[in-house]
N, CA, C and O of each residue as an XYZ file, in Angstrom:
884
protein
N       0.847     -1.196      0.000
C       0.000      0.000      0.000
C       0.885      1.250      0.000
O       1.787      1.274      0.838
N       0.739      2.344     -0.873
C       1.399      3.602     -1.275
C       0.998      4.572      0.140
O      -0.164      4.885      0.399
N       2.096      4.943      0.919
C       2.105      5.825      1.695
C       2.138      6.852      1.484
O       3.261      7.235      1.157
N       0.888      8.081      1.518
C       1.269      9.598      1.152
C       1.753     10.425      2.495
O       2.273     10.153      3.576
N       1.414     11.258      1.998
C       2.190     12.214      2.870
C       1.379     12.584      4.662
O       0.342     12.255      5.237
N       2.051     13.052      4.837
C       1.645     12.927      6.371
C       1.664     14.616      6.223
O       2.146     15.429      5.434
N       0.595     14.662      7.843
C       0.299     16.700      8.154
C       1.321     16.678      7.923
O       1.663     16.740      6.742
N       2.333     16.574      9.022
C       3.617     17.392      9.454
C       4.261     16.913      8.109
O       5.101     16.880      9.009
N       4.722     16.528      6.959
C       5.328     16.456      6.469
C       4.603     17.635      5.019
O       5.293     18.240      4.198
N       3.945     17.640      5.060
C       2.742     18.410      4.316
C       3.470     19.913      4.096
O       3.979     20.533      3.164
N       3.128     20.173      5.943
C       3.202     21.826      6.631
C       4.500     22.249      6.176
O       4.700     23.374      5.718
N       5.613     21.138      6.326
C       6.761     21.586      6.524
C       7.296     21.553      4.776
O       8.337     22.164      4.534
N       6.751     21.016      3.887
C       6.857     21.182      2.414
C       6.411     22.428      2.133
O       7.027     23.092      1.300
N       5.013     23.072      2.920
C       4.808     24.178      2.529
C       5.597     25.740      3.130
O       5.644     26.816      2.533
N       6.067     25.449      4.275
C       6.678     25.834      4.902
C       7.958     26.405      4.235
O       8.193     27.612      4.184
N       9.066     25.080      3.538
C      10.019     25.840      2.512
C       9.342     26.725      1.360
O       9.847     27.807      1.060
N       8.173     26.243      0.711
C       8.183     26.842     -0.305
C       7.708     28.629      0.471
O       8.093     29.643     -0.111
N       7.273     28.680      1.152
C       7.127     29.777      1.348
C       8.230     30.885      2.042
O       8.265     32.113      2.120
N       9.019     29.883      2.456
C      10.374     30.591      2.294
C      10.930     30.806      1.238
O      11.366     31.956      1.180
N      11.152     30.077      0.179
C      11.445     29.843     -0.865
C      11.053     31.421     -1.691
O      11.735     32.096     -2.462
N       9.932     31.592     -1.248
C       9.040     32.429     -1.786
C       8.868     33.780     -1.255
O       8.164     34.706     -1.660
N       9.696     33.687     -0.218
C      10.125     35.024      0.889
C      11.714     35.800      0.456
O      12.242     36.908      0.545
N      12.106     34.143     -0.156
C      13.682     34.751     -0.404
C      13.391     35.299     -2.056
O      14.031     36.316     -2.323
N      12.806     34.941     -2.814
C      13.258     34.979     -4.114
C      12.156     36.366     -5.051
O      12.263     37.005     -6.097
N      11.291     36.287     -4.070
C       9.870     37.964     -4.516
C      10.815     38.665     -4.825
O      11.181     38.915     -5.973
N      11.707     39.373     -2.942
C      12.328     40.983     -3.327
C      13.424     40.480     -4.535
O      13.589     41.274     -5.461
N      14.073     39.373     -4.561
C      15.293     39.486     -6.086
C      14.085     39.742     -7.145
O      14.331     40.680     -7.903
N      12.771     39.074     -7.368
C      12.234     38.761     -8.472
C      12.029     40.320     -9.144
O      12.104     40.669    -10.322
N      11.628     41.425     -7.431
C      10.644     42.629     -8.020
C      11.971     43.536     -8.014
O      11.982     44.416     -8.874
N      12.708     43.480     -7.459
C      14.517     44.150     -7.528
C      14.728     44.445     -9.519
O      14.870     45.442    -10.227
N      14.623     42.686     -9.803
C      15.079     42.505    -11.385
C      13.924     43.872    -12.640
O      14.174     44.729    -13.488
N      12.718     43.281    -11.991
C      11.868     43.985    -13.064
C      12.080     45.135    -12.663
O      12.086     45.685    -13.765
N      12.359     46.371    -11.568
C      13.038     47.448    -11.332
C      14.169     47.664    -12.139
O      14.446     48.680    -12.778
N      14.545     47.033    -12.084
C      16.617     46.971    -13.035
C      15.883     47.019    -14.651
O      16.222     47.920    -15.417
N      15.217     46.339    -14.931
C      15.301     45.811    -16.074
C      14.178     47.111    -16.849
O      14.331     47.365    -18.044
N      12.908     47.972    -15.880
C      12.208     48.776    -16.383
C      13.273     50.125    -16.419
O      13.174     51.180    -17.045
N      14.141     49.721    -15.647
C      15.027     51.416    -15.510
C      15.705     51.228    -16.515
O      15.754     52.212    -17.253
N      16.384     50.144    -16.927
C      17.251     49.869    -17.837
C      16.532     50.527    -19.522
O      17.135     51.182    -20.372
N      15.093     50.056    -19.540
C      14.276     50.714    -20.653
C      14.158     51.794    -20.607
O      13.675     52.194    -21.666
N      14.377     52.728    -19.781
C      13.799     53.839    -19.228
C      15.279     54.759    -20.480
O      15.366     55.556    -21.415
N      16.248     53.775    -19.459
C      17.418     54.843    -20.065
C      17.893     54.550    -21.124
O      18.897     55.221    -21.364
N      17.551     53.619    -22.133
C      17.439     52.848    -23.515
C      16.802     53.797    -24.391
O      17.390     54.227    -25.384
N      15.069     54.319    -23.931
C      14.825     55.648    -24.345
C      15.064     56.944    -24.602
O      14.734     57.780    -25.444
N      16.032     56.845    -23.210
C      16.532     58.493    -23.413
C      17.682     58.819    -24.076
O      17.914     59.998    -24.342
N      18.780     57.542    -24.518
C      19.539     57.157    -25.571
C      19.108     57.513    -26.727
O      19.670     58.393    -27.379
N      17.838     56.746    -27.218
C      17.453     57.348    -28.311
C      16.528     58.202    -28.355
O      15.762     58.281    -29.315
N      16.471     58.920    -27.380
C      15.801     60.419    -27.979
C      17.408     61.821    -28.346
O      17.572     62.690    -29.201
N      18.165     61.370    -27.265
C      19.032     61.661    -27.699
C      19.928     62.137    -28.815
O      20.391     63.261    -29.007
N      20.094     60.810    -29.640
C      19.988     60.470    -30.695
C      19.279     61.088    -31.632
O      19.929     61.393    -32.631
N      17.867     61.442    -31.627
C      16.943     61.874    -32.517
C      17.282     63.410    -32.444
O      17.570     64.074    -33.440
N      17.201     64.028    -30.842
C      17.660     65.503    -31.069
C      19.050     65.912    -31.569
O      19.216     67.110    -31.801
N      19.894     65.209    -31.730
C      21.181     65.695    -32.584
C      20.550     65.621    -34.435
O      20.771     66.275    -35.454
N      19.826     64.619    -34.123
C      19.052     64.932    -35.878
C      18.027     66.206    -36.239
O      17.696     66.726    -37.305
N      17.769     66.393    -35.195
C      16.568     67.733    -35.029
C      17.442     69.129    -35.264
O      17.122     70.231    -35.711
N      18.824     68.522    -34.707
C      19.596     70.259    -34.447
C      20.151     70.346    -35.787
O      20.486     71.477    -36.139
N      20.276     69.642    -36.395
C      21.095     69.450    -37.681
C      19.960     70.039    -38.719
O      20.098     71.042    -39.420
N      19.015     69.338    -38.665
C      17.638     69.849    -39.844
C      16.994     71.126    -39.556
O      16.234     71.766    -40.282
N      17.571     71.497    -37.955
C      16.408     73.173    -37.812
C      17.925     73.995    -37.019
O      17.972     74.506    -35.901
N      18.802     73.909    -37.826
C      20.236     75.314    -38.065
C      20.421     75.458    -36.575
O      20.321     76.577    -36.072
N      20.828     73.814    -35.431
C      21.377     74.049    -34.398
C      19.844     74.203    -33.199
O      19.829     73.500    -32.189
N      19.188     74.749    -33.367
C      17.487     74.937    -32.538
C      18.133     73.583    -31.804
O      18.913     72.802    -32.348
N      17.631     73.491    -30.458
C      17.570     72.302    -29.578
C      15.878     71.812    -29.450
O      15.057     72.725    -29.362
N      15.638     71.124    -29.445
C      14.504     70.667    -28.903
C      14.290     71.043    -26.950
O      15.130     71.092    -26.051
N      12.979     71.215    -26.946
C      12.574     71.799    -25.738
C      11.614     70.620    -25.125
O      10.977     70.676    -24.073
N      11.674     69.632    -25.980
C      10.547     68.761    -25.462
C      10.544     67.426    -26.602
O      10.375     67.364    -27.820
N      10.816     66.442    -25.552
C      10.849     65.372    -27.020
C       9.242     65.308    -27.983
O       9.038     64.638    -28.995
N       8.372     66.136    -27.345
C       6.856     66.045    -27.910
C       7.607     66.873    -29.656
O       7.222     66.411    -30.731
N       8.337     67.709    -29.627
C       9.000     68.238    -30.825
C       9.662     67.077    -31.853
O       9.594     67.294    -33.063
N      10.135     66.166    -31.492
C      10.835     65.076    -31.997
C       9.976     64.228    -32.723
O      10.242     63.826    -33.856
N       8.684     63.873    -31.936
C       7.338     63.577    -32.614
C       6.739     64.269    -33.209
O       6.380     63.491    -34.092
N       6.136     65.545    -33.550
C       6.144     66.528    -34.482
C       6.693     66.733    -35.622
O       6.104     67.359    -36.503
N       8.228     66.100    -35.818
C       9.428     66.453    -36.802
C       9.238     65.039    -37.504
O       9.388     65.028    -38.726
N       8.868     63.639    -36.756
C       8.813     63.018    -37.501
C       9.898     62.119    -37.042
O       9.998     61.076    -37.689
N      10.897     62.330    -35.871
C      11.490     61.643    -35.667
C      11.833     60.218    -34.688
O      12.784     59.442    -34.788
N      10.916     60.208    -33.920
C      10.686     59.092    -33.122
C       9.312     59.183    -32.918
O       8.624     60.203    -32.919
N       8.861     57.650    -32.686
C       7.347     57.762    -32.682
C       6.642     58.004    -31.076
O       7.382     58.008    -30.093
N       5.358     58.173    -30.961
C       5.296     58.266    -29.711
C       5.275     57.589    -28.624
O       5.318     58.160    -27.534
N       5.203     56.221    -28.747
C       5.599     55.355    -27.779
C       6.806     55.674    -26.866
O       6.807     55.472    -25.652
N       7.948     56.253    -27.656
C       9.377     56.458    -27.378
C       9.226     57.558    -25.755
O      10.001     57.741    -24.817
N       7.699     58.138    -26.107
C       7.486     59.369    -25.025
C       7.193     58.324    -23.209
O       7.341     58.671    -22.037
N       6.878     57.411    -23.665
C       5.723     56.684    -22.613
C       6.745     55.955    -21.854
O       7.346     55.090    -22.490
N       7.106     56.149    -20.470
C       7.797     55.296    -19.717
C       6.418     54.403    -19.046
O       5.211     54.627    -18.957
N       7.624     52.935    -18.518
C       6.724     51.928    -18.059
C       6.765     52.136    -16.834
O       6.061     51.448    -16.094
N       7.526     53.047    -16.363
C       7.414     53.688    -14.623
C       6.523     54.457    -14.105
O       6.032     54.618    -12.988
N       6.361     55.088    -15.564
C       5.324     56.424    -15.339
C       3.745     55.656    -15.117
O       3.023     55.178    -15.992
N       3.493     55.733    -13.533
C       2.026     55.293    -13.051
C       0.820     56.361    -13.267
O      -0.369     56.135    -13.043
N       1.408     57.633    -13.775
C       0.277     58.341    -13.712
C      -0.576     58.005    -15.419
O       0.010     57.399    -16.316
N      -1.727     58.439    -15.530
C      -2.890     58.433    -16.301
C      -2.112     58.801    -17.970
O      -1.833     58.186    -18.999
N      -2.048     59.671    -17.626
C      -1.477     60.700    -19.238
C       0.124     60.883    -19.192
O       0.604     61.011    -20.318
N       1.007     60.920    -18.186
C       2.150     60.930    -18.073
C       2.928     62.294    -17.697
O       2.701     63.425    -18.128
N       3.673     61.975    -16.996
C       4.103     62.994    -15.724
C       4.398     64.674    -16.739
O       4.149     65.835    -16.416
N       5.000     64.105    -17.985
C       5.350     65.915    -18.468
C       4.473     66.285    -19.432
O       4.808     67.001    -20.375
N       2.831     65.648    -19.199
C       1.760     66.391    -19.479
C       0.914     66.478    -18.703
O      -0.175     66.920    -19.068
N       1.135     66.077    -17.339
C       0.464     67.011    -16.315
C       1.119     68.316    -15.670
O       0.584     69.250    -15.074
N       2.364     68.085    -15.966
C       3.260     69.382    -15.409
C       2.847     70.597    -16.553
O       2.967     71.809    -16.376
N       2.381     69.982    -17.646
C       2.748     71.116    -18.585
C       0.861     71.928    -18.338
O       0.710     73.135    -18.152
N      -0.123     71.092    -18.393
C      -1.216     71.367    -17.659
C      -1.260     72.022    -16.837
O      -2.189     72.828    -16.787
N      -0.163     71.978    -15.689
C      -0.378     72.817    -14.179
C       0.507     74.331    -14.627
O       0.059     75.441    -14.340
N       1.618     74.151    -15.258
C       2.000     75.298    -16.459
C       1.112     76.390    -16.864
O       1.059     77.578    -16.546
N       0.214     75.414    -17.907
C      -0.366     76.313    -18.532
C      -1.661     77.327    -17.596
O      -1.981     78.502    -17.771
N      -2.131     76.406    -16.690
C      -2.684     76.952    -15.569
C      -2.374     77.695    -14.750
O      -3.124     78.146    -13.884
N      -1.451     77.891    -14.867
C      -0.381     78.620    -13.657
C       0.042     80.246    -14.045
O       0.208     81.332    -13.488
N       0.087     79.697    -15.230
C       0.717     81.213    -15.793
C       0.262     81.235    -17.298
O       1.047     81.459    -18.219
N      -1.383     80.924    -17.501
C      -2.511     81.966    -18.787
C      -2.091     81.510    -19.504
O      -2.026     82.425    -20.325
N      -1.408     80.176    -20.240
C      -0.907     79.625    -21.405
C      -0.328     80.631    -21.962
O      -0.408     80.970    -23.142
N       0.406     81.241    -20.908
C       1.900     82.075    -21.631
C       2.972     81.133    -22.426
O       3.126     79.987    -22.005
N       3.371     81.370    -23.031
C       4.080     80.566    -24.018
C       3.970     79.159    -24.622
O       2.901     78.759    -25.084
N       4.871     78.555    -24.615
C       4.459     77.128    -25.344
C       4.089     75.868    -24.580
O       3.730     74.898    -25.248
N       4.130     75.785    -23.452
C       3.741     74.778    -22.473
C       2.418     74.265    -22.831
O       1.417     74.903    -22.505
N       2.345     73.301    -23.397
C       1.294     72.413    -23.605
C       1.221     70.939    -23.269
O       2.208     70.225    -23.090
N      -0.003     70.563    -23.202
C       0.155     68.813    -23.045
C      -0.262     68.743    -24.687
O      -0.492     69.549    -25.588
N      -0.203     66.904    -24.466
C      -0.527     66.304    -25.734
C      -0.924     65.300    -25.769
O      -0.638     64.452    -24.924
N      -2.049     65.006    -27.203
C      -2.842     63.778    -26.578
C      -2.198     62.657    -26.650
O      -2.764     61.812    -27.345
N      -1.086     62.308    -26.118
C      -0.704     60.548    -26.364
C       0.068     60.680    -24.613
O       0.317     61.772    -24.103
N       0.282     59.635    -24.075
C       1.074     59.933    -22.997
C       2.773     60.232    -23.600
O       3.469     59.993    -24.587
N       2.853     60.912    -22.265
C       4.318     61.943    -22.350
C       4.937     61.827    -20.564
O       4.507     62.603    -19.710
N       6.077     60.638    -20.214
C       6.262     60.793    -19.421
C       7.503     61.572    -18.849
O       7.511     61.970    -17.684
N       9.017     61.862    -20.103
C       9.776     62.800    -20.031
C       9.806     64.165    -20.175
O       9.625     64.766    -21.234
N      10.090     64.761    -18.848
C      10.134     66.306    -18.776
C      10.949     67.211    -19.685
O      12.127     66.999    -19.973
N      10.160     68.323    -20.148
C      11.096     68.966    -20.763
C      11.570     70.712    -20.529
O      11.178     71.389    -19.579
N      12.037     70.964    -21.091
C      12.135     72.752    -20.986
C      10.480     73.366    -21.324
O       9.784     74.175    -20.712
N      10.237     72.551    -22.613
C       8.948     73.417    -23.048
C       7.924     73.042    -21.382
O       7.328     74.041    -20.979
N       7.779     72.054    -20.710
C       7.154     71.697    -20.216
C       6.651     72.454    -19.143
O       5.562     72.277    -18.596
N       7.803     73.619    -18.764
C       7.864     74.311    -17.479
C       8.160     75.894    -18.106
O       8.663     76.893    -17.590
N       7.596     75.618    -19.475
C       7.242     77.359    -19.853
C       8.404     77.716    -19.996
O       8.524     78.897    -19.667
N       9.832     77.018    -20.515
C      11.292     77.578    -20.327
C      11.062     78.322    -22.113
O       9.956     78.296    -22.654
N      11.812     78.689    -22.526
C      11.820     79.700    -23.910
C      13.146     79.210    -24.572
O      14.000     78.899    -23.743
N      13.512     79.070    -25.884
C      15.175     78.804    -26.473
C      15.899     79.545    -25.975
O      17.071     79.263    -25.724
N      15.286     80.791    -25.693
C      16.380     82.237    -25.325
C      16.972     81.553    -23.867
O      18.171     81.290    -23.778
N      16.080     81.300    -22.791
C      16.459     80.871    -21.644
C      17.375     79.930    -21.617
O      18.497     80.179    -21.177
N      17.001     78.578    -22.129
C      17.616     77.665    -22.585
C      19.091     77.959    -22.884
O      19.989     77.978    -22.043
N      19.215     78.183    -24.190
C      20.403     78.888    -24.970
C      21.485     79.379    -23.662
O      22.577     78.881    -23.389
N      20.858     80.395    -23.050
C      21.726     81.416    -22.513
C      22.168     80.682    -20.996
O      23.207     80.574    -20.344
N      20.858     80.288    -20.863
C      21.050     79.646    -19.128
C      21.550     78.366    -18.521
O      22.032     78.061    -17.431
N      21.187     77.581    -19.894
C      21.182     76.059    -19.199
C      22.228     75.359    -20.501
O      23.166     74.694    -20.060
N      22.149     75.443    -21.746
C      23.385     75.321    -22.871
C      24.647     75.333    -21.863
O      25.046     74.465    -21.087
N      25.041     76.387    -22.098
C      26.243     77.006    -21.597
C      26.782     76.216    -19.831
O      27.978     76.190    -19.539
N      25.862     75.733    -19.001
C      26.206     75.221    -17.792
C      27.099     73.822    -18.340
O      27.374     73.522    -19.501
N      27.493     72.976    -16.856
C      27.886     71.961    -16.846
C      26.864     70.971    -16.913
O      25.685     71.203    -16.645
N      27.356     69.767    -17.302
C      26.558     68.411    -17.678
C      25.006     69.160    -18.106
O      23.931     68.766    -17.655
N      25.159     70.246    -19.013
C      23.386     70.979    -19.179
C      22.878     69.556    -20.217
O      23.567     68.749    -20.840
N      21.406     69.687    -20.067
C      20.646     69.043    -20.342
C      19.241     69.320    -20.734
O      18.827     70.373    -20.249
N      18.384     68.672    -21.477
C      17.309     69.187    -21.905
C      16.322     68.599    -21.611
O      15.237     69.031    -21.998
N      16.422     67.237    -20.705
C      15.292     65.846    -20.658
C      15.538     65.622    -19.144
O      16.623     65.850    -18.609
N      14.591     65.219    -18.586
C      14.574     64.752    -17.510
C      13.413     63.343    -17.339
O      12.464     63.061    -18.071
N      13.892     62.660    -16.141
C      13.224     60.905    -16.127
C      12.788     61.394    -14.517
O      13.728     61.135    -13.766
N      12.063     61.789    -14.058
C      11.361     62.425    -12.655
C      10.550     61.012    -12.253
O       9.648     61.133    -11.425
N      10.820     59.711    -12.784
C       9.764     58.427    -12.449
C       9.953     58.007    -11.005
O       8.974     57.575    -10.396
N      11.055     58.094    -10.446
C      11.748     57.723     -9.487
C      11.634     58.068     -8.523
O      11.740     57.430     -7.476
N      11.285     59.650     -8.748
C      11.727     60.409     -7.572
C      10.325     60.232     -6.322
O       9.161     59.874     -6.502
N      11.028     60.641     -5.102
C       9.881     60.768     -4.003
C       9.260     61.803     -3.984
O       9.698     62.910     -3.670
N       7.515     61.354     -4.531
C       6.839     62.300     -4.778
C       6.518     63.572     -3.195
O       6.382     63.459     -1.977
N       6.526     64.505     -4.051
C       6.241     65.570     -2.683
C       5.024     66.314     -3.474
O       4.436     65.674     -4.345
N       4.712     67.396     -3.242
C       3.632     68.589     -3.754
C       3.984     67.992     -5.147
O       5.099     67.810     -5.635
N       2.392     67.658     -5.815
C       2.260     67.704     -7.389
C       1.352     68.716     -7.909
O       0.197     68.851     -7.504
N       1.877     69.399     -8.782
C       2.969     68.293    -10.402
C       3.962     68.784    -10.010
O       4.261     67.855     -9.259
N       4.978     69.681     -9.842
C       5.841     70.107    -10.222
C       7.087     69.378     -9.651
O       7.107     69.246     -8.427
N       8.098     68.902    -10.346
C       8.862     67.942     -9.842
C      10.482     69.245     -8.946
O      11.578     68.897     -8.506
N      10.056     70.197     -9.006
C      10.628     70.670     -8.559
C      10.207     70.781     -6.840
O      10.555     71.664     -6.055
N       9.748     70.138     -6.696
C       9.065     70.331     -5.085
C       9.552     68.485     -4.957
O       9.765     68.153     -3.791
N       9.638     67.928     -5.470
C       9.771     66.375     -5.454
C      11.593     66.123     -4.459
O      12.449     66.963     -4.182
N      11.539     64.503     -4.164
C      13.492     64.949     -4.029
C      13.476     63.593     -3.860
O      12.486     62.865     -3.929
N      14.890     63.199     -3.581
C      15.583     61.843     -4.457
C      16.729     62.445     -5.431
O      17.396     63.467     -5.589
N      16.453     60.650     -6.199
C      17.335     61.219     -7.706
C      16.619     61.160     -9.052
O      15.699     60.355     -9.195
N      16.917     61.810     -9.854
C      16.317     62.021    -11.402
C      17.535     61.621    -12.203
O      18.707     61.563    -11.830
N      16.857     61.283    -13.719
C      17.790     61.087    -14.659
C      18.044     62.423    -15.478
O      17.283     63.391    -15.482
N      18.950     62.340    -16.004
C      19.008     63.979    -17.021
C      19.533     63.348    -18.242
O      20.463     62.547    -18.330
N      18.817     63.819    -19.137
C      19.528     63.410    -20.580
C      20.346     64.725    -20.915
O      19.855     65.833    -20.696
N      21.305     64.602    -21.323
C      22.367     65.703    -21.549
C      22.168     66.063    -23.112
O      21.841     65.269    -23.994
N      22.427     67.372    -23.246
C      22.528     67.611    -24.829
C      23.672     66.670    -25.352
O      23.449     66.129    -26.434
N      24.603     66.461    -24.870
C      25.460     65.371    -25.829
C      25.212     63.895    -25.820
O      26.133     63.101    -26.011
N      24.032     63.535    -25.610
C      23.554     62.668    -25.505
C      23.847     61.380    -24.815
O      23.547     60.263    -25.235
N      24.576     61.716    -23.513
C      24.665     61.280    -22.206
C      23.605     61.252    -21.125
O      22.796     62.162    -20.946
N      23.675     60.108    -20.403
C      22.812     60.292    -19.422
C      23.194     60.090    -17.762
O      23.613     59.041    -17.275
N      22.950     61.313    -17.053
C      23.192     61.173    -16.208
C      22.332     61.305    -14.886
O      21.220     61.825    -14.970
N      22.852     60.809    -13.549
C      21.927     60.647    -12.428
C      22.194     61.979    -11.421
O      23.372     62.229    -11.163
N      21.074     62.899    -10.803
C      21.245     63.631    -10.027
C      20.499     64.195     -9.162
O      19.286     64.040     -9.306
N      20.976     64.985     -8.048
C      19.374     64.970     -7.170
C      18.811     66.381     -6.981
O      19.427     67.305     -7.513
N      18.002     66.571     -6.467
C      17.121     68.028     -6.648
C      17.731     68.735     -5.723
O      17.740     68.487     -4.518
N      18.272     69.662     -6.296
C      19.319     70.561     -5.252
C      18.342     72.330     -5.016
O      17.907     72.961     -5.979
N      18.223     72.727     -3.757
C      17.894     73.608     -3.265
C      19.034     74.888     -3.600
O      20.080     74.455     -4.085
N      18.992     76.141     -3.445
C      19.879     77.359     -3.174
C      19.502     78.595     -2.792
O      18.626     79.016     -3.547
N      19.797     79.367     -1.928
C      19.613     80.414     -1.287
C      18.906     81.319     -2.465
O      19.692     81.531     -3.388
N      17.609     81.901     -2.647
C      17.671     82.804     -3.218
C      16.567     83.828     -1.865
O      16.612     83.878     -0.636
N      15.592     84.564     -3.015
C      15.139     85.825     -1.961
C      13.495     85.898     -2.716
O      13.163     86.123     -3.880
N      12.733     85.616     -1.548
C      11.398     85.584     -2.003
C      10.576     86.694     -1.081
O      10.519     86.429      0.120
N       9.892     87.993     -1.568
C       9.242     89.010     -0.945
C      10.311     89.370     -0.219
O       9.954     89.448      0.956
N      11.687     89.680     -0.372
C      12.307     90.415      0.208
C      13.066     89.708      1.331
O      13.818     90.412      2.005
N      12.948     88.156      1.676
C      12.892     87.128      2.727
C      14.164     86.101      1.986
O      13.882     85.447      0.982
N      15.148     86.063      2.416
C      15.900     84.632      2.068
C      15.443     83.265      2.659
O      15.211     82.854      3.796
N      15.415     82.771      1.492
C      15.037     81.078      1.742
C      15.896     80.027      0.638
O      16.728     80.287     -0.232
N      15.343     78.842      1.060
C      15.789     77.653      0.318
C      14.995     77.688     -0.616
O      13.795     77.560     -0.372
N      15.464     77.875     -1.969
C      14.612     77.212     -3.624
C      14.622     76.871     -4.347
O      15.547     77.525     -4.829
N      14.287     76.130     -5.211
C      14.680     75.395     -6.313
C      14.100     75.675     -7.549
O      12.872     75.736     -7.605
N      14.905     75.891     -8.746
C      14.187     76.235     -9.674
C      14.363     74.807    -10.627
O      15.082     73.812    -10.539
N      13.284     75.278    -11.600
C      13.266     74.209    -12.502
C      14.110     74.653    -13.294
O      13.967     73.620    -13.949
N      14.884     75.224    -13.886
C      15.997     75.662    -14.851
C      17.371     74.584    -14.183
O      18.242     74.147    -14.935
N      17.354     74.374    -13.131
C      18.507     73.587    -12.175
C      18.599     72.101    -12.606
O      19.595     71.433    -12.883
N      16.905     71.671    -12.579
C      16.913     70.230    -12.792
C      17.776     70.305    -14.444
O      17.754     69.104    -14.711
N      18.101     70.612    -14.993
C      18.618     70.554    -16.403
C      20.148     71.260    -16.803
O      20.515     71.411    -17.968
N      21.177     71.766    -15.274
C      22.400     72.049    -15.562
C      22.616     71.774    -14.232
O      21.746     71.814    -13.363
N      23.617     71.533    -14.093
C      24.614     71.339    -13.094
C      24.836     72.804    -12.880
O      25.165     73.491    -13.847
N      24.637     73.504    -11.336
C      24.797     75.273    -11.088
C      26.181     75.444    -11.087
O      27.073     74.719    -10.645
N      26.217     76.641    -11.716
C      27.897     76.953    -11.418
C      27.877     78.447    -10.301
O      27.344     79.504    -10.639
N      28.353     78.300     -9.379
C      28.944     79.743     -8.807
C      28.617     80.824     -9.345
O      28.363     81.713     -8.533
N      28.528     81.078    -10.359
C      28.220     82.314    -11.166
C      26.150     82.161    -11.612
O      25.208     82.954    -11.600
N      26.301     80.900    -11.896
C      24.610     80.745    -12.247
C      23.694     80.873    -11.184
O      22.608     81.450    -11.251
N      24.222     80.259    -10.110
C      23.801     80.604     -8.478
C      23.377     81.996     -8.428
O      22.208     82.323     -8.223
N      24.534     82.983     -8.657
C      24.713     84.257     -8.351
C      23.677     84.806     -9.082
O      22.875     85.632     -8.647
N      23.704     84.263    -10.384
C      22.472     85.224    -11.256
C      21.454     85.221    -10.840
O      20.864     86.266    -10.566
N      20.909     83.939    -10.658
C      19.720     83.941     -9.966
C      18.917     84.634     -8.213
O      17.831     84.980     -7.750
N      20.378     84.486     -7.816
C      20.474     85.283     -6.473
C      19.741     86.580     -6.695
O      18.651     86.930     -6.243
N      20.547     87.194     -7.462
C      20.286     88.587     -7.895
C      19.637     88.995     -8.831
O      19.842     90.097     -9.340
N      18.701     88.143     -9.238
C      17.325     88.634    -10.345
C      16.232     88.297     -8.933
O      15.268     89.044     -8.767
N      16.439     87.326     -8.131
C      14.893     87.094     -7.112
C      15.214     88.351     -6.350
O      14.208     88.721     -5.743
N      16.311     89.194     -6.146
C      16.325     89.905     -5.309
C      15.600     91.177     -5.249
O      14.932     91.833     -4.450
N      16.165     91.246     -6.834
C      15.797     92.242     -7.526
C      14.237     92.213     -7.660
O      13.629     93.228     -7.319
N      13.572     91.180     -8.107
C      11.991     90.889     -8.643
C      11.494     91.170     -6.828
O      10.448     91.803     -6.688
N      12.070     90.811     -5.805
C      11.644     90.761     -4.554
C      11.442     92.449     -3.874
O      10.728     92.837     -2.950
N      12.284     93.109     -4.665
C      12.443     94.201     -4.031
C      11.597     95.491     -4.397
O      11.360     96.495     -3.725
N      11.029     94.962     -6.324
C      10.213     95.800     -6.772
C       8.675     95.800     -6.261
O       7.877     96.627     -6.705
């Protein structure tokens, strides 16, 4: 007669597997983390890529928003859509929404109908002139940002957020960095602030300073 299994031998079969199953989840959900970031920055490679083709066909112009890149014809829009990005429509068309709300659809800050989860200059109402003059010219400057990561604080604006972000660099590097605060002057009051022009250059001593002394100035009128 075939002997099966006994309770205690039962419990204690189930017992490993659920260890089994204790040890191997966090590697399992660790990997698909590695492996969605890994896509993440696979994308911003080739958007990269696409805006050195953009600067070449429009006499040097940078792109302000990979939503421009789709416009031109050069990457399709999927390329916009991270698999991190949990929100609805995607993080740099709700920022550009709270934008346009914010300040009367002054300039080009728009959303768009496909999801859009990389941030851009256009996204936060920045201008080429700004760009050009402010954020070009810095260290490791950049035009893209990957905000999927970060620990959400006050939304949308990922400038209230903190952690680390990705930055796609105009030379089509990508690098990791975190939301850095700096003394400026609000109603006449020094405080800690962060601008969104920051998330996209590395500050230099002198860029610090400018900004020092335009809030001071805007504070004082």
């Amino acid at each position: 007669m075939k002997k099966g299994f006994t309770l205690i031998e039962a419990l204690v079969t189930i017992g490993i597997i659920a260890l089994l199953a204790g040890i191997l989840l966090p590697v399992l959900v660790s990997s698909k983390r590695a492996a969605l970031r890994t896509d993440n920055i696979s994308k911003m490679h080739q958007l990269g890529l696409a805006a050195a083709m953009y600067q070449d066909r429009y006499e040097g112009a940078f792109p302000l928003s990979d939503t421009q890149l789709v416009d031109a014809g050069l990457v399709p829009r999927e390329l916009c859509d991270s698999n991190r990005d949990m929100t609805a429509t995607g993080i740099a068309n709700d920022l550009a929404k709270w934008t346009a709300k914010r300040y009367g659809n002054v300039g080009e800050a728009s959303s768009v109908p496909y999801k859009n989860s990389f941030v851009g200059p256009k996204e936060f109402n920045m201008g080429q002139e700004v760009f050009q003059n402010y954020v070009m010219t810095g260290p490791a400057s950049g035009w893209l940002i990957d905000a999927t990561e970060s620990d959400r604080g006050y939304w949308p604006t990922p400038t209230q957020w903190s952690g680390n972000y990705r930055r796609l660099c105009t030379d089509g590097s990508v690098v990791v960095r975190q939301y850095k605060d700096f003394d400026c002057y609000n109603d006449g009051k020094r405080q800690k602030c962060r601008m969104a022009a920051l998330l996209f250059v590395d500050p230099s001593p002198a860029f610090e300073e400018l900004q020092k002394s335009d809030d001071q100035q805007a504070s004082s009128q």
